[in-house]
ChimeraX commands (.cxc) that place a marker at each C-alpha (Angstrom):
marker #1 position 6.87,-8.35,1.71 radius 0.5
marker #1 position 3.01,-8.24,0.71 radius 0.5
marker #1 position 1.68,-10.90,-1.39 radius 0.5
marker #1 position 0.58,-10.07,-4.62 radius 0.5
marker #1 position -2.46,-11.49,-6.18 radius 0.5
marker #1 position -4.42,-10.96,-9.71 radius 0.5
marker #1 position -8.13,-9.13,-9.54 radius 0.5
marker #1 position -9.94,-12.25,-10.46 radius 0.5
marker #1 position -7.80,-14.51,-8.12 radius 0.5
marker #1 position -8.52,-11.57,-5.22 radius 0.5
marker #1 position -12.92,-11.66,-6.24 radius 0.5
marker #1 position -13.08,-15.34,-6.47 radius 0.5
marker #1 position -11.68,-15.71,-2.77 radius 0.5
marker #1 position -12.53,-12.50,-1.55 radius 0.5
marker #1 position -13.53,-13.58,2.09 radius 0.5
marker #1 position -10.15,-15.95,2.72 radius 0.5
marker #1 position -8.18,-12.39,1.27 radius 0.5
marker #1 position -9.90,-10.38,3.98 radius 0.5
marker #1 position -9.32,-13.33,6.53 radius 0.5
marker #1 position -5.66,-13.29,5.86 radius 0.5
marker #1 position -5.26,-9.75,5.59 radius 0.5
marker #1 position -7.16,-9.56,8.89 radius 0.5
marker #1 position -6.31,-12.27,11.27 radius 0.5
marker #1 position -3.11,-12.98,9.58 radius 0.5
marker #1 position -1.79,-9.37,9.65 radius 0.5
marker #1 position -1.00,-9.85,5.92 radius 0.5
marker #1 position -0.69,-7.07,3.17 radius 0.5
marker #1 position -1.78,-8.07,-0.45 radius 0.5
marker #1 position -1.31,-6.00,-3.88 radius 0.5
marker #1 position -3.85,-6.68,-6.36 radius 0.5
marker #1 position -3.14,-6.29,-9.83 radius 0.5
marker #1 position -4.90,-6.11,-13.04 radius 0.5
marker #1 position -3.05,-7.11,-16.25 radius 0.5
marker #1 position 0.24,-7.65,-14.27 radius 0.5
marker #1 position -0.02,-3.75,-13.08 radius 0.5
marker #1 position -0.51,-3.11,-9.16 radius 0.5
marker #1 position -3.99,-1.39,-8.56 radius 0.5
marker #1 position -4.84,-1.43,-4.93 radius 0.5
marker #1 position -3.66,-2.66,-1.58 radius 0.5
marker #1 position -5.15,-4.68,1.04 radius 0.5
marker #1 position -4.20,-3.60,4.26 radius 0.5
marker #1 position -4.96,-4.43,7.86 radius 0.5
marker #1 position -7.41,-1.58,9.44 radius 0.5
marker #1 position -4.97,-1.14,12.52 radius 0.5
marker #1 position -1.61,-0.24,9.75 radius 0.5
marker #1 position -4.17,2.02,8.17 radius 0.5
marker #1 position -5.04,3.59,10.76 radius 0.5
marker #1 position -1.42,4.42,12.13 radius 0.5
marker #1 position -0.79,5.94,8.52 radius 0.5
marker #1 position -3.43,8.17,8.76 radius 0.5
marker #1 position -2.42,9.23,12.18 radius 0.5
marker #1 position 1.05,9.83,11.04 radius 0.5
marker #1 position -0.40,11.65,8.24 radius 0.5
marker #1 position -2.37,14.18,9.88 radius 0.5
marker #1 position 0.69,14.53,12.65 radius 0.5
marker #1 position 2.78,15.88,9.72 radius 0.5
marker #1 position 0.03,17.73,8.18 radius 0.5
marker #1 position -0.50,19.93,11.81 radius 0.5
marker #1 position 3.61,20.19,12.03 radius 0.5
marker #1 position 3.05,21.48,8.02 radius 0.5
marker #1 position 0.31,23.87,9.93 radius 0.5
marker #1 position 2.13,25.04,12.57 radius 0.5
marker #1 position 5.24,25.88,10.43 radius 0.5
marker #1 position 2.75,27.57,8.23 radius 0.5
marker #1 position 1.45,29.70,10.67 radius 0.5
marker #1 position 4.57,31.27,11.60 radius 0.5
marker #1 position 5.51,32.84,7.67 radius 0.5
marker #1 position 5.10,35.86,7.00 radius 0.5
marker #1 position 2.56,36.87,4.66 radius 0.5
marker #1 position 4.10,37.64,1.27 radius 0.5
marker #1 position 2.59,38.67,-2.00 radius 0.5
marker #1 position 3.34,35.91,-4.37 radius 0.5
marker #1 position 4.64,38.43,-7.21 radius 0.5
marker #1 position 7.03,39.17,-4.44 radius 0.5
marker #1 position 7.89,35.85,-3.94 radius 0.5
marker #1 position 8.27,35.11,-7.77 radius 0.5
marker #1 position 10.42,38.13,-7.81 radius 0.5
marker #1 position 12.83,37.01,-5.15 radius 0.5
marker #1 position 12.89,33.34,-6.82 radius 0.5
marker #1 position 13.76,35.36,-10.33 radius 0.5
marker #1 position 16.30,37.59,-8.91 radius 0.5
marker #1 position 18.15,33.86,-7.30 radius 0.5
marker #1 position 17.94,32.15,-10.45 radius 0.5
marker #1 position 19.27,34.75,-11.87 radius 0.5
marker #1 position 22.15,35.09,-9.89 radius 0.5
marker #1 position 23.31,31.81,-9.98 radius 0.5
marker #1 position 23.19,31.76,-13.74 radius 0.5
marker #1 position 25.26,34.77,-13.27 radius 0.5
marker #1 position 27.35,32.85,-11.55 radius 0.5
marker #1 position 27.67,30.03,-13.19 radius 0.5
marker #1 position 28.38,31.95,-16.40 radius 0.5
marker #1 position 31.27,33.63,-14.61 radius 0.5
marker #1 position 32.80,29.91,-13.49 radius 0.5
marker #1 position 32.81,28.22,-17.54 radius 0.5
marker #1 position 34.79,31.62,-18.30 radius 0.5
marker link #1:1,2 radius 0.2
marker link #1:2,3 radius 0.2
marker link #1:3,4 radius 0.2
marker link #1:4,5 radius 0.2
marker link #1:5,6 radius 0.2
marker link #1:6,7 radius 0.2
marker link #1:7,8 radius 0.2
marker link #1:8,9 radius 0.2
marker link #1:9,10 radius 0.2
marker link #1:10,11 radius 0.2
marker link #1:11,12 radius 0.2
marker link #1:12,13 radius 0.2
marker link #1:13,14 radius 0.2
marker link #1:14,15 radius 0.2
marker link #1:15,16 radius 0.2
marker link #1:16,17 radius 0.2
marker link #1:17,18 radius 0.2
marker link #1:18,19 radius 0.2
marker link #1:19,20 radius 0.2
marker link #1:20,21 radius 0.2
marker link #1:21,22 radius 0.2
marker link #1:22,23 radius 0.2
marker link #1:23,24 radius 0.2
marker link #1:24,25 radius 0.2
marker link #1:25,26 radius 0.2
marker link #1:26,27 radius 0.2
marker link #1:27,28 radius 0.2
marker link #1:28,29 radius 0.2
marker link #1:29,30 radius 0.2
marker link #1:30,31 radius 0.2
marker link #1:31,32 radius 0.2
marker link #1:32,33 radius 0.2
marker link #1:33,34 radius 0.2
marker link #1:34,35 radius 0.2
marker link #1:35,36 radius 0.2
marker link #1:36,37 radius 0.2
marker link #1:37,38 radius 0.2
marker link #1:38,39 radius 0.2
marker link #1:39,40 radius 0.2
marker link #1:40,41 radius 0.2
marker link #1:41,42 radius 0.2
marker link #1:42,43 radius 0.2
marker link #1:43,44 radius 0.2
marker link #1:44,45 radius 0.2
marker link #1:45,46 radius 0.2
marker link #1:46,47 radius 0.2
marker link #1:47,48 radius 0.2
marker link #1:48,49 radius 0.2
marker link #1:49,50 radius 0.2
marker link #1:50,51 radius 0.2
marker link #1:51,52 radius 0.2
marker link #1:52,53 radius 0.2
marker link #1:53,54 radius 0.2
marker link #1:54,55 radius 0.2
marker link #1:55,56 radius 0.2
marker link #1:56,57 radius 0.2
marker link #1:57,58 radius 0.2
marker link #1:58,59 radius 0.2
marker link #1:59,60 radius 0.2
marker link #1:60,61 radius 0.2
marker link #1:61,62 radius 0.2
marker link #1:62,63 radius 0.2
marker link #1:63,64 radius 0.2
marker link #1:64,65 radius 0.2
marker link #1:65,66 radius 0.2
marker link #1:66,67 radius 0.2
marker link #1:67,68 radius 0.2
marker link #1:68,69 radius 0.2
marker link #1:69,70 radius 0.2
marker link #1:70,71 radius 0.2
marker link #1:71,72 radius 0.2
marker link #1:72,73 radius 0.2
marker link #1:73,74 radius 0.2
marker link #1:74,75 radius 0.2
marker link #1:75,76 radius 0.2
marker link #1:76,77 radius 0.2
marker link #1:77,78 radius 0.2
marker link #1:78,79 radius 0.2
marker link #1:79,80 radius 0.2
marker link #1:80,81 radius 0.2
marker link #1:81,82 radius 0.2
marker link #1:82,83 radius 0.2
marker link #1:83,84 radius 0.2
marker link #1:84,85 radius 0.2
marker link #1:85,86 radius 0.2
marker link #1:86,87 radius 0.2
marker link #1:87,88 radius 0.2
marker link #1:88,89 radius 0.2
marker link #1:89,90 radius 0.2
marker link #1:90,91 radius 0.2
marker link #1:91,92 radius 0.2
marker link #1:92,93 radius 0.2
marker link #1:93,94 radius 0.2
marker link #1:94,95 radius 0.2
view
């Protein structure tokens, strides 16, 4: 569970929040006003989340790469023509 901490609580002890977010392997929210604005996290969590990020991003590529390439007034045709039919549908079932 991160710790959360208020903005002027995280500038007035800004090097012991980057020593326990560092050495400590701690995650802190800061907030402002009660509201979360930012989080503090250790660089090696960040940089597994942007690894895992861009790993989904190629699979999102690679899926990508294999559609065919469709007109998008086709495509908001066939999306129409669905919607359509299930309000058809649907209409026919509250008979």
């Amino acid at each position: 569970m991160p710790t959360k901490i208020g903005a002027r609580e995280a500038r007035n002890n800004f090097a012991n929040l980057l020593g326990s977010v560092h050495d400590g392997k701690e995650e802190v929210i800061i907030e402002r006003s009660g509201k979360p604005m930012v989080a503090v996290i250790p660089i090696d969590l960040y940089e597994q989340m942007i690894a895992e990020r861009e790993a989904r991003f190629q699979v999102l590529d690679r899926i990508r790469q294999r559609l065919p390439d469709v007109p998008e007034d086709e495509v908001a045709q066939d999306v129409a023509a669905a919607i359509a039919a299930v309000r058809n549908a649907l209409a026919v079932l509250m008979k």
